[in-house]
N, C-alpha and C positions, 0 to 999 in steps of 0.2 A: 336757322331761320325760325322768326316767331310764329305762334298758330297766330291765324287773324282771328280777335276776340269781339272785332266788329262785323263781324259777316251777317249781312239779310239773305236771307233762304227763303223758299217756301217754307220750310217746318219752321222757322226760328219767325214766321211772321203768324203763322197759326197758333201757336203752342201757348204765347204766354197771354198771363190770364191780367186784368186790371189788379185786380185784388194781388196777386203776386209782384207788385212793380214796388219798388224798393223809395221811389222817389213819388210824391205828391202832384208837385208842379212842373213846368218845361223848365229845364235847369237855364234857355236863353230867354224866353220871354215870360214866366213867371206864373203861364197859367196853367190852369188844371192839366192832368194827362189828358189822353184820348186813347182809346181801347183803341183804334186802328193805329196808333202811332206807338206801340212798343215795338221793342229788340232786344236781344240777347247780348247781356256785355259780361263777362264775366262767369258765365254759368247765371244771372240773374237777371231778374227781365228791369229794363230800366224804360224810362217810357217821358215820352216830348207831347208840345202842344197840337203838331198835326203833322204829317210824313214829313214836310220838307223840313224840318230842325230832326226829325231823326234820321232824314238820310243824308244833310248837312255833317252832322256828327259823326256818321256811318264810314261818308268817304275820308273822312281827313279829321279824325279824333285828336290827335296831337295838336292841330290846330285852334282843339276849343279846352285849354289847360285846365280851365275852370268848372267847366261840365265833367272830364276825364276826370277830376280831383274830388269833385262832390260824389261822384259815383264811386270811387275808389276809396272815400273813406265810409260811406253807408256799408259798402259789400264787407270793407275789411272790419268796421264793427259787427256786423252779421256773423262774419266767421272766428271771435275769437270770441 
C-alpha cells in the first residue's frame, strides 16, 4: 500500500510557509497562491488559488494529471 502523499492534517495545513511553496500560481486557474490554500505533497508545500482547488486536488490527485505532473517535475528538479 502506498503512503498517501495527499493528506490535509491539522500540522500539514499549519506548517507550510508561502515563501516555502514551490509553485507561484494555482496550477488550475492560474492565479496567485494564497497562504491559506497550501498542502503538503511530496515532503513540499505546493499551494492553489483558494481551499477548494487544493482540496479538489487533495481528494482525487490522479484526476488532475496536469497539476500531479507540474508538481512532480518542480519537486523532482528540487531534488537532483
Amino acid at each position: 500500500m502506498q503512503p498517501n502523499l495527499f493528506e490535509i492534517t491539522e500540522d500539514s495545513m499549519t506548517d507550510p510557509i508561502i515563501n516555502d511553496c514551490i509553485n507561484p500560481t494555482c496550477p488550475f486557474s492560474g492565479e496567485p497562491v494564497e497562504a491559506g490554500s497550501l498542502m503538503q505533497y511530496r515532503g513540499h508545500t505546493v499551494g492553489f488559488c483558494n481551499p477548494d482547488c487544493r482540496d479538489k486536488f487533495a481528494a482525487n490527485p490522479d484526476g488532475y494529471k496536469d497539476a500531479k505532473a507540474l508538481f512532480d517535475e518542480r519537486i523532482d528538479d528540487l531534488e537532483t
